[in-house]
C-alpha positions as CSV (number, residue, x, y, z in Angstrom):
1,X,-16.5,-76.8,-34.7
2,X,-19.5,-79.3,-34.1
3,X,-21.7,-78.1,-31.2
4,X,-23.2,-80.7,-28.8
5,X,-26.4,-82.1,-28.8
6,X,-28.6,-82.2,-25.7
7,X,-31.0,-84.5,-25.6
8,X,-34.1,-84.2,-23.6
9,X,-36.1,-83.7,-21.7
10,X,-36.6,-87.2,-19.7
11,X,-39.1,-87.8,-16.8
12,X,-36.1,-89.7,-15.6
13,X,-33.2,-91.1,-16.3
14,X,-31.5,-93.9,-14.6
15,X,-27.5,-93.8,-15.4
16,X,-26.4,-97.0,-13.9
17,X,-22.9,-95.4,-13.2
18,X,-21.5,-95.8,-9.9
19,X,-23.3,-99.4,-8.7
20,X,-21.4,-102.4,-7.4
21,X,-20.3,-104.7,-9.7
22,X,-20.8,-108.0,-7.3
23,X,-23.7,-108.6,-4.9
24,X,-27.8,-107.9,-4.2
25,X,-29.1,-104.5,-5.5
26,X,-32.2,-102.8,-3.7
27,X,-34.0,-100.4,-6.2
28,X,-33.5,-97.5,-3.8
29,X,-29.7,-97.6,-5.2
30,X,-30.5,-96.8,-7.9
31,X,-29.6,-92.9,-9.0
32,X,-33.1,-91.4,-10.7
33,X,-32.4,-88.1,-12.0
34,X,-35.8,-86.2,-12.9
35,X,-36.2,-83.7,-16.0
36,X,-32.8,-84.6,-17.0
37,X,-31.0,-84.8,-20.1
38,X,-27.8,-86.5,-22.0
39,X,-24.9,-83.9,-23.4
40,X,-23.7,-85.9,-26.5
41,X,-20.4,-85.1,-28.9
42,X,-19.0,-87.1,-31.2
43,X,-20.6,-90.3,-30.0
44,X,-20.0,-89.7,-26.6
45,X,-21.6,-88.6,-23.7
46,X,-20.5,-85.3,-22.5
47,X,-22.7,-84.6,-19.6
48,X,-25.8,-85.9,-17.7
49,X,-27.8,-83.5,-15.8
50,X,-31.1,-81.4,-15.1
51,X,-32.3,-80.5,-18.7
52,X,-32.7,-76.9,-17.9
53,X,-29.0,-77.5,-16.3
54,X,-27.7,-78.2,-19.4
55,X,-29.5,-76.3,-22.0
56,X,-26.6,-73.3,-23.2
57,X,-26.9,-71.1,-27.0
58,X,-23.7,-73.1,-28.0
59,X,-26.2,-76.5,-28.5
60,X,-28.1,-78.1,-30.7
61,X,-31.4,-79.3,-28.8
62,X,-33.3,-82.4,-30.1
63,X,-36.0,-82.3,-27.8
64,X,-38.5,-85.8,-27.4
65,X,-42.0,-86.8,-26.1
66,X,-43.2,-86.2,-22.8
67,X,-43.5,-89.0,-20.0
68,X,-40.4,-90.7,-21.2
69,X,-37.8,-92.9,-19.2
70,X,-33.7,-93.1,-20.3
71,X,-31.8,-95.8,-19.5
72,X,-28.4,-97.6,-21.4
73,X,-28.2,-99.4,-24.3
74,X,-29.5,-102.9,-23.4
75,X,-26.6,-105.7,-23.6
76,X,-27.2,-109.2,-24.6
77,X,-23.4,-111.1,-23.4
78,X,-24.6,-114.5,-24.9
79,X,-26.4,-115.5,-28.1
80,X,-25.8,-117.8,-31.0
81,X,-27.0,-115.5,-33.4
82,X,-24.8,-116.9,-36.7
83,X,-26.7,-120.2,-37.6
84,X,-28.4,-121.1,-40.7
85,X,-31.9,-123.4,-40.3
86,X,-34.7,-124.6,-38.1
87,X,-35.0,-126.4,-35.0
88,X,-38.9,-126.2,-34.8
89,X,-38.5,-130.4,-35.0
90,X,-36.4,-130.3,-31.7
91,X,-39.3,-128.1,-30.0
92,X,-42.0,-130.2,-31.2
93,X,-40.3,-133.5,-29.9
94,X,-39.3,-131.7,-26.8
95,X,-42.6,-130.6,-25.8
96,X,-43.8,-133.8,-26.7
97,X,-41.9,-135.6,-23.9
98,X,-38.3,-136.3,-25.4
99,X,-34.9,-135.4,-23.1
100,X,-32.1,-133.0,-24.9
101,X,-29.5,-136.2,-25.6
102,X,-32.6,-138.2,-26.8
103,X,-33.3,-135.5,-29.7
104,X,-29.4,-135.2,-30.1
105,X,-29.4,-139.4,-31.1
106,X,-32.3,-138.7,-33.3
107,X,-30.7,-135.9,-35.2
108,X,-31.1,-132.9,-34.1
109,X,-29.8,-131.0,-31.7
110,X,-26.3,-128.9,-32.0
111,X,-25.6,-131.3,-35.0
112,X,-28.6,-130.5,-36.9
113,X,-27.7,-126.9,-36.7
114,X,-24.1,-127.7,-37.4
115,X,-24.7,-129.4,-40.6
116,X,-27.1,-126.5,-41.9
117,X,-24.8,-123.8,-41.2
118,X,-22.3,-125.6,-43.2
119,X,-24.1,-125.9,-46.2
120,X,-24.8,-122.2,-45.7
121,X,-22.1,-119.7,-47.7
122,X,-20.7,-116.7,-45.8
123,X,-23.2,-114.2,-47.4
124,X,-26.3,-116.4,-46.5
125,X,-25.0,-116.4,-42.5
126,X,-24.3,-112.2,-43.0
127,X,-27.9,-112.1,-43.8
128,X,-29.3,-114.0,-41.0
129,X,-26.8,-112.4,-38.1
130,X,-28.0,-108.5,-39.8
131,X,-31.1,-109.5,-39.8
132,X,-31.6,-110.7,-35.6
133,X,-28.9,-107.9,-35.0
134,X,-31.5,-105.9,-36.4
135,X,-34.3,-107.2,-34.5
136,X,-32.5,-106.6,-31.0
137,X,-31.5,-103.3,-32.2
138,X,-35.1,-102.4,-32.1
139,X,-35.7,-103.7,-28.8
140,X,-32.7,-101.7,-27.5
141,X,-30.0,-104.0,-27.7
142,X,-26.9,-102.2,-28.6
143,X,-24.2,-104.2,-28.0
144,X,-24.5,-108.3,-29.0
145,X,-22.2,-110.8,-28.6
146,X,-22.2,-113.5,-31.3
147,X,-20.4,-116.8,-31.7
148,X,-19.4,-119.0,-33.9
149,X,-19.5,-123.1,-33.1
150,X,-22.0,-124.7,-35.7
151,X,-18.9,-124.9,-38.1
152,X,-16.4,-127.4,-35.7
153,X,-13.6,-127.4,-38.3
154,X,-11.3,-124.6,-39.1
155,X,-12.5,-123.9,-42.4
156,X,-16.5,-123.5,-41.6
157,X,-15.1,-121.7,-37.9
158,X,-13.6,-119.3,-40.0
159,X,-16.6,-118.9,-42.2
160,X,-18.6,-118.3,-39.1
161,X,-16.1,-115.3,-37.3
162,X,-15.4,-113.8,-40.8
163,X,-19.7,-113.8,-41.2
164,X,-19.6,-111.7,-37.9
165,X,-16.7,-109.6,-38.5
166,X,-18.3,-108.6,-41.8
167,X,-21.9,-108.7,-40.6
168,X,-20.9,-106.1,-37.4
169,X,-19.8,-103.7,-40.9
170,X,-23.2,-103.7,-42.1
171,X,-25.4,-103.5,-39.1
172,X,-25.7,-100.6,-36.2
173,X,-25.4,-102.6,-33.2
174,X,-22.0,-103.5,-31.8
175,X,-21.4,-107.4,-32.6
176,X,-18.9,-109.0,-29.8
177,X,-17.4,-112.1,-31.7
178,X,-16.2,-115.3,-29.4
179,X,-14.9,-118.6,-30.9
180,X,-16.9,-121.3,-29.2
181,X,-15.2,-124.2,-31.6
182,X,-15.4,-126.6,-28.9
183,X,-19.6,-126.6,-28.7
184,X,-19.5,-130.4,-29.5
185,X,-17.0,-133.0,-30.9
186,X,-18.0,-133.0,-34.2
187,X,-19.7,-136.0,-35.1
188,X,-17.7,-136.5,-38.3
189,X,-13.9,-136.4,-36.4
190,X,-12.4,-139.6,-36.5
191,X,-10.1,-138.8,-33.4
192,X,-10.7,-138.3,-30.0
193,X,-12.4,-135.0,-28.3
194,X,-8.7,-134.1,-26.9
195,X,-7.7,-134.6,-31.0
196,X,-10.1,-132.7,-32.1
197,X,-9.6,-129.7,-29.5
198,X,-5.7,-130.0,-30.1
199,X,-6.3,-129.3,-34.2
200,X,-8.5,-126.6,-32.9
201,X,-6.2,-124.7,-30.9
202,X,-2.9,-125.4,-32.8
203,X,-4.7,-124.5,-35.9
204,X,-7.3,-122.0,-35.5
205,X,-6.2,-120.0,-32.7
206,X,-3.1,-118.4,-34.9
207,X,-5.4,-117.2,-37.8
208,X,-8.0,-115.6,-35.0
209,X,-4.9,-113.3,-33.5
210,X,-3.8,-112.6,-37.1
211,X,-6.6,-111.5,-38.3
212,X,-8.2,-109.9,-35.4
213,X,-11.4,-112.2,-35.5
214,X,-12.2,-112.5,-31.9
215,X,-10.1,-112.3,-28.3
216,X,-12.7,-114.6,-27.2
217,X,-12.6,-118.2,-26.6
218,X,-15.5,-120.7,-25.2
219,X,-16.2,-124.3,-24.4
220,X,-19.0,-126.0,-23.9
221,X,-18.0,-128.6,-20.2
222,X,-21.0,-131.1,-20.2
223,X,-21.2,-134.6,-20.3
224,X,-22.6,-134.5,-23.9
225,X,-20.1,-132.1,-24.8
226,X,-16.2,-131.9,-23.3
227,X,-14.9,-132.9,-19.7
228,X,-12.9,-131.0,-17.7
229,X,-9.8,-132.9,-18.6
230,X,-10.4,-132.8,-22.4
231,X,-11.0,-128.7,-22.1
232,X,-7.4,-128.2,-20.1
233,X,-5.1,-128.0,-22.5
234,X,-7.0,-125.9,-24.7
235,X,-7.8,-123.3,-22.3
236,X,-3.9,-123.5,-21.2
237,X,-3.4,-122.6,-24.7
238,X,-5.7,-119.7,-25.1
239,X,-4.3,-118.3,-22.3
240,X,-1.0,-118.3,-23.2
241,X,-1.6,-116.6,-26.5
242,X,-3.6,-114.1,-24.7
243,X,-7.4,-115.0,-25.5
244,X,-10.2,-114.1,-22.6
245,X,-12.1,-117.2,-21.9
246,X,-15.8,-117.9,-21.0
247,X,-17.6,-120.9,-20.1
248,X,-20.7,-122.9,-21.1
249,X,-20.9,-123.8,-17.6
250,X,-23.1,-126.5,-15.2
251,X,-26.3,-126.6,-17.7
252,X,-26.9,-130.2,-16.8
253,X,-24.5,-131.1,-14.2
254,X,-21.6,-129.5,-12.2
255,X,-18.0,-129.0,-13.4
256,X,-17.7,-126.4,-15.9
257,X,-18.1,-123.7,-13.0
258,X,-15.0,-124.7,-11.5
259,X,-13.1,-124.6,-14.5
260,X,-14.4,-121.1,-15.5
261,X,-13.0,-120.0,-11.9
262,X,-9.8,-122.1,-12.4
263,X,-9.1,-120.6,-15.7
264,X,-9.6,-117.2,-13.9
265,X,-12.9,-116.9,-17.4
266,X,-14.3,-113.6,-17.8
267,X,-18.2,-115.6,-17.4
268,X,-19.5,-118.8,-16.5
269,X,-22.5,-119.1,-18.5
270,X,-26.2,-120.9,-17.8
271,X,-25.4,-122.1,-14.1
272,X,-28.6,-124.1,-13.7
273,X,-27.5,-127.2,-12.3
274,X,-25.1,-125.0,-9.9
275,X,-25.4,-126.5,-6.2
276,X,-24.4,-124.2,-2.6
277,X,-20.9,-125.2,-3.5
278,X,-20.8,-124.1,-6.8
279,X,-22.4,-120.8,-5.7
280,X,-20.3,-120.0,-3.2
281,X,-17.4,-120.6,-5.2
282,X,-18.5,-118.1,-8.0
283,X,-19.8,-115.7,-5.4
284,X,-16.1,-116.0,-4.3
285,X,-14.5,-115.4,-8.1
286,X,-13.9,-112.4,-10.4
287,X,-16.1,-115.0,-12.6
288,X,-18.9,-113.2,-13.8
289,X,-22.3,-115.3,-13.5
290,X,-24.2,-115.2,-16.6
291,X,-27.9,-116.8,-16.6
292,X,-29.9,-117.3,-19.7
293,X,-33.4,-117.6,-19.3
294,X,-34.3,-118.2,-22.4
295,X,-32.6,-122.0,-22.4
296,X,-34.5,-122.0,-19.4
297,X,-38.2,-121.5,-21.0
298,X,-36.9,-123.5,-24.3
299,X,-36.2,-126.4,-22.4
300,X,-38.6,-126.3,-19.5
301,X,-36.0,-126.6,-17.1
302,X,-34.8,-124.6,-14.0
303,X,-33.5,-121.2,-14.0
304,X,-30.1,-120.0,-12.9
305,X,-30.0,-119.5,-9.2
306,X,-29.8,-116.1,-9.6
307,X,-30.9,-114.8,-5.7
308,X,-29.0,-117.2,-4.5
309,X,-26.1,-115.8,-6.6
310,X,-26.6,-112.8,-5.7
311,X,-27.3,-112.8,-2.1
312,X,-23.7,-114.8,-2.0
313,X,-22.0,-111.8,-3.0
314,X,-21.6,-112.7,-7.0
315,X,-22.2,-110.7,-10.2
316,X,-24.9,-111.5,-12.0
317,X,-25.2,-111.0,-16.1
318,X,-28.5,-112.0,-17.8
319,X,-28.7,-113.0,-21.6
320,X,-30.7,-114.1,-24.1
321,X,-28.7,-117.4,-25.5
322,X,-30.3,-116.4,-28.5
323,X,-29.7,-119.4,-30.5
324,X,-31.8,-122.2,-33.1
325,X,-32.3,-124.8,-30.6
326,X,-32.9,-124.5,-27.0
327,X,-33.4,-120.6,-26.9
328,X,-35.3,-119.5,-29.8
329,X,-37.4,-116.4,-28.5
330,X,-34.1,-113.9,-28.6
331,X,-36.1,-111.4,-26.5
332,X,-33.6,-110.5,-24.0
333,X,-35.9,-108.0,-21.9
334,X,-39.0,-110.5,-21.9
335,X,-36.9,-113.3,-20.8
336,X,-35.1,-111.2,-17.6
337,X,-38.1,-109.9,-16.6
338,X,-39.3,-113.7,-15.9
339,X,-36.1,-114.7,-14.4
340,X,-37.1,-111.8,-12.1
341,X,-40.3,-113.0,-11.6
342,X,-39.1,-116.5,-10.7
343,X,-35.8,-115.7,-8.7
344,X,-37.2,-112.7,-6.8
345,X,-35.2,-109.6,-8.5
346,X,-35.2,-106.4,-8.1
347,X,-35.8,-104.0,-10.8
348,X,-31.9,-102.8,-10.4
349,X,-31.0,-106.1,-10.4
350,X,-32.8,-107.2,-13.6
351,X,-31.6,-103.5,-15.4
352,X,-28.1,-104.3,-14.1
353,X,-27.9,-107.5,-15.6
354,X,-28.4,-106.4,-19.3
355,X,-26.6,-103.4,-18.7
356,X,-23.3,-102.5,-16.9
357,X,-22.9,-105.6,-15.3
358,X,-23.5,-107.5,-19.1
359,X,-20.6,-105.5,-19.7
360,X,-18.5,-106.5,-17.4
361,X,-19.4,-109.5,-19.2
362,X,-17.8,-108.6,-21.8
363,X,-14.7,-106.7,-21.1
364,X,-16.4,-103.9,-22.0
365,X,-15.5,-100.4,-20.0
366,X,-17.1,-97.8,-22.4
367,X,-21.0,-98.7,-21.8
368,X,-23.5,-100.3,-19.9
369,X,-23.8,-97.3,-17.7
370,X,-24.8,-93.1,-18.9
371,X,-21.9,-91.0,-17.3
372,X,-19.2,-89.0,-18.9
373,X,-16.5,-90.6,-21.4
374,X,-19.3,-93.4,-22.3
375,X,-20.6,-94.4,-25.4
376,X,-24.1,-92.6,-26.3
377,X,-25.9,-95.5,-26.6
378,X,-29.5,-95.0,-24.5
379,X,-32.8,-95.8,-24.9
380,X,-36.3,-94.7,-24.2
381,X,-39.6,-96.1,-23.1
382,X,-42.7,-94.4,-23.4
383,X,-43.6,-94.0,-19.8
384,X,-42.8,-91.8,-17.1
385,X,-42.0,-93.9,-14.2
386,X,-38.7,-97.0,-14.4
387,X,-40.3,-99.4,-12.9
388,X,-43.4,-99.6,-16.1
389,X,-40.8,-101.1,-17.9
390,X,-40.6,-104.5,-16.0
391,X,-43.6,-104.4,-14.9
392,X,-44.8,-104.8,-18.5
393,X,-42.3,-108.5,-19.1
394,X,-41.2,-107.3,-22.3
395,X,-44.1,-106.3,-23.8
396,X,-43.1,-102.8,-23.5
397,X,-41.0,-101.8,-25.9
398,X,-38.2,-98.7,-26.7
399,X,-40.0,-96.0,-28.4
400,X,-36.4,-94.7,-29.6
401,X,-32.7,-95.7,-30.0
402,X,-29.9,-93.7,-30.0
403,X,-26.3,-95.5,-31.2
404,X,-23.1,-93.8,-30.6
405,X,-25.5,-90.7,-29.9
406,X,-27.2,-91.2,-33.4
407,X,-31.4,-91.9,-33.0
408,X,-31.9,-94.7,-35.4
């Protein structure tokens, strides 16, 4: 019979378990267990404790460095990890004065990335997806979501969910697939946008329950992208055939909030143009906010209101939009730990945010937090006091990673 591991001892430990889902967070909430240790079997965790607590002769110890700090497995509830190219032109032309749509008309933008990724095979986009999975990984990103929506037909789609589906074999790190087909109108459809969304979801929808390539199902509600009328039907439609839906939400201007809360979405994603109303609304929802400061710092524009959010009553995800255009960075911790800065957060609210509440984000009720039952994915940073690791803005990185209670 395989004995336990105990892992340990950690100057502390912050579990995450048992904190609010909605709502402002003060860091004295948060539960900071001295000298403690993780229990792990079989993947799991099996007990948190005092070290000394938990030490028994039917255990196996592995013991690490002293002045160490154990949190969860960091999750990133947003990226657009599965492209193939370069947007460095779009960066250079945005910092050199030119607006999102005027980059768009000159050829880049989603459509540049669109037009790459479909000259790309399926093995070339496995490559690129293992190799940022990796890369998180090693910042202490455990769990990643990834989404297609540089293919915008059925047959590149497709390529894109079956990349992820095969890349999340190959890699360590948990890869969370969402279908995000309707990022754009694809320059190249004839039809109209409600056309195009209709061969979409009578189409493609079938052949993602059949073959179990995602449960997830996005849109993109911006004036340069899909109204709130064109996007009806289609979410109507993943609904009924039982798909969880998030939302590319009030980047630019307002609407796509209120759809995510009409459509009863799991997230409402960016939020910077969100106004009072908007706020109040999601602060009102089971919607889960999600900001992404990285599009924030790509583009030079505002953050996500995220005090404001917060103070309303609201949940509040942070991710790292990981993606070829607006957010290239991908450094998930960096990037919070400036939203914090800018928005006024707590520690327990930045931690929270890629953690337990990320997710919630995600549907996802076996991590984000250490406690009993959980997946054993933690990681450590080589100081011995929490509040070292923002303090730092992501320059501070894990020394160690443990996946499914495996170090890596």
């Amino acid at each position: 019979m395989k004995k336990p591991t105990l892992v340990g001892p950690f100057s502390q430990l912050l579990s995450m378990a048992g904190m609010p889902q909605k709502g402002a967070l003060a860091d004295e909430e948060l539960t900071v267990i001295e000298d403690a240790g993780i229990l792990v079997l079989d993947g799991k965790i099996n007990a948190i404790g005092k070290f000394d607590d938990l030490k028994s002769d039917d255990i196996e110890i592995e013991h690490i460095p002293s002045a160490t700090v154990c949190i969860p497995g960091f999750i990133d509830a947003h990226t657009h990890i599965c492209f193939a190219g370069s947007r460095a032109n779009d960066y250079a032309m945005r910092n050199s004065g030119k607006s999102y749509l005027e980059i768009a008309k000159a050829g880049g933008g989603i459509w540049d990335t669109v037009t790459k990724t479909r000259k790309a095979t399926q093995k070339e986009l496995v490559t690129g997806i293992i190799r940022r999975a990796e890369r998180h990984l090693k910042s202490g990103i455990t769990t990643i979501e990834v989404k297609s929506g540089y293919g915008l037909t059925v047959a590149e789609e497709l390529k894109m969910l079956n990349a992820i589906k095969e890349a999340n074999t190959k890699t360590q790190s948990d890869l969370i697939s969402t279908c995000l087909a309707a990022h754009m109108k694809p320059k190249d459809w004839e039809g109209t946008a409600s056309d195009y969304l209709l061969e979409i979801s009578s189409k493609l929808f079938p052949i993602l329950k059949s073959e179990n390539l995602t449960n997830r199902i996005d849109a993109f509600i911006e004036e340069s992208a899909f109204s709130p009328l064109d996007i009806a039907p289609y979410f109507q439609k993943a609904r009924a055939m039982g798909f969880s839906i998030t939302v590319h939400a009030d980047q630019f201007s307002v609407g796509g909030s209120e759809t995510a809360i009409h459509y009863n979405a799991v997230s409402a994603d960016h939020l910077e143009a969100s106004s009072e109303n908007e706020i109040a609304f999601l602060a009102k929802s089971n919607t889960i906010s999600v900001a992404l400061p990285g599009a924030s710092i790509g583009l030079g524009c505002d953050f996500t209101p995220a005090r404001k959010l917060l103070d309303a009553g609201g949940a509040l995800a942070i991710a790292s939009d990981h993606n070829p255009g607006s957010a290239p960075m991908g450094d998930l911790l960096t990037q919070a730990t400036i939203l914090g800065t800018f928005e006024k957060l707590s520690n327990a609210e930045v931690l929270a945010g890629i953690t337990y509440r990320a997710a919630a984000a995600l549907e996802l009720k076996d991590r984000g937090a250490l406690e009993e039952g959980k997946i054993a994915d933690f990681i450590t940073f080589p100081v011995a006091d929490y509040k070292e690791i923002t303090y730092h803005q992501g320059q501070l990185k894990p020394n160690a990673v443990w996946k499914n209670g495996t170090k890596i």
